[in-house]
MINU-756244 format. One line per 2 residues: number of its first residue (from 1); their letters; for each residue x, y, z of C-alpha. Coordinates in nm, 3 decimals, padded with zeros to 5 digits. Layout:
BEGIN
NUM) A) X,Y,Z | ...
//
This chain:
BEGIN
1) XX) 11.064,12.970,09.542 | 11.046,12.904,09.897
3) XX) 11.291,12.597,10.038 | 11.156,12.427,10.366
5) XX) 11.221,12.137,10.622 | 11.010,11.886,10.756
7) XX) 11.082,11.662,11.013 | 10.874,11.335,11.086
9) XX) 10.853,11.267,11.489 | 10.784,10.924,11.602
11) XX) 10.747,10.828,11.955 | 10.822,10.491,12.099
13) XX) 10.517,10.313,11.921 | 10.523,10.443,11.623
15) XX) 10.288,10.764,11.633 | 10.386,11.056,11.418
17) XX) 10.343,11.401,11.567 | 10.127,11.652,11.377
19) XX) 10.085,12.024,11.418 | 09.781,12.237,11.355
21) XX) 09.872,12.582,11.160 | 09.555,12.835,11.144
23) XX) 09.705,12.929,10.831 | 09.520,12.865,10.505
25) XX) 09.219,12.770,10.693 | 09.390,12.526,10.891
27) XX) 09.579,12.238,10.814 | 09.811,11.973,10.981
29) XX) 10.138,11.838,10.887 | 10.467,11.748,11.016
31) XX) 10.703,12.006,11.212 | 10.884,12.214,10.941
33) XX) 11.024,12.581,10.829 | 11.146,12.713,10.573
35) XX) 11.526,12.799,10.544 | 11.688,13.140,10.676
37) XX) 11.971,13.259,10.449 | 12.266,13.051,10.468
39) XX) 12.101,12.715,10.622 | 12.072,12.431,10.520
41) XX) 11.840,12.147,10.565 | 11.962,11.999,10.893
43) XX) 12.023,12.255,11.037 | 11.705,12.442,10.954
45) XX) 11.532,12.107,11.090 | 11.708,12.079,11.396
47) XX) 11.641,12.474,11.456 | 11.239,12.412,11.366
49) XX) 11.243,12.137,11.627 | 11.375,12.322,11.868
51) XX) 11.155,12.649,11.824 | 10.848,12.451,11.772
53) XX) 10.869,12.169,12.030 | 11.151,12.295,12.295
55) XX) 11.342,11.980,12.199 | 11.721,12.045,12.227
57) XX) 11.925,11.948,11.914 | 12.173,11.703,12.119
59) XX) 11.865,11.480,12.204 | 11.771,11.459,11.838
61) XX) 11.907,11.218,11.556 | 11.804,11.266,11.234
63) XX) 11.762,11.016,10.973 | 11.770,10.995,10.592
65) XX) 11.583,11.238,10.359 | 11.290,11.089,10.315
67) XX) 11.081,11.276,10.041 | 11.064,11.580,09.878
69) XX) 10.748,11.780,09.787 | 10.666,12.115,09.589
71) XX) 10.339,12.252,09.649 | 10.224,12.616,09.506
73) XX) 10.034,12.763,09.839 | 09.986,13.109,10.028
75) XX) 10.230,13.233,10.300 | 10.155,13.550,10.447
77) XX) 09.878,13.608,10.165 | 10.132,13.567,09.836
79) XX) 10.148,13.269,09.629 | 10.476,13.090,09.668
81) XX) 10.595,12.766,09.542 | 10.739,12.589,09.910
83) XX) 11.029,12.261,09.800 | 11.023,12.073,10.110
85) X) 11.236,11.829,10.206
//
């Protein structure tokens, strides 16, 4: 089992910010990693954001937990089963 983060982004009217990953054949979804030893969700979030979109953590307030999701998929061409949050 795999944990991850997701984050939703909104700007000022509303949009949500989707990525493109070439993995899989492609596919877009919200900003999100999976957690390194040790982390937890937050932080793991606030790190993804961070790595992903150069956004420093102090400008960034998160909100509630939103939904979770388990999905069976391929990462680095293994079958995993990914628990997002």
């Amino acid at each position: 089992m795999r944990e991850a983060a997701r984050a939703i982004v909104m700007d000022a009217d509303d949009r949500v910010l989707l990525l493109r990953y070439d993995e899989n054949q492609g596919f877009w979804a919200t900003p999100g990693c999976s957690l390194q030893r040790g982390e937890d969700h937050a932080t793991a979030t606030l790190r993804e954001l961070g790595e992903e979109l150069g956004i420093d953590e102090k400008a960034i307030a998160l909100g509630p937990q939103l939904a979770e999701r388990t999905k069976d998929h391929l990462v680095d061409g293994r079958e995993v089963r990914q628990v997002e949050l």
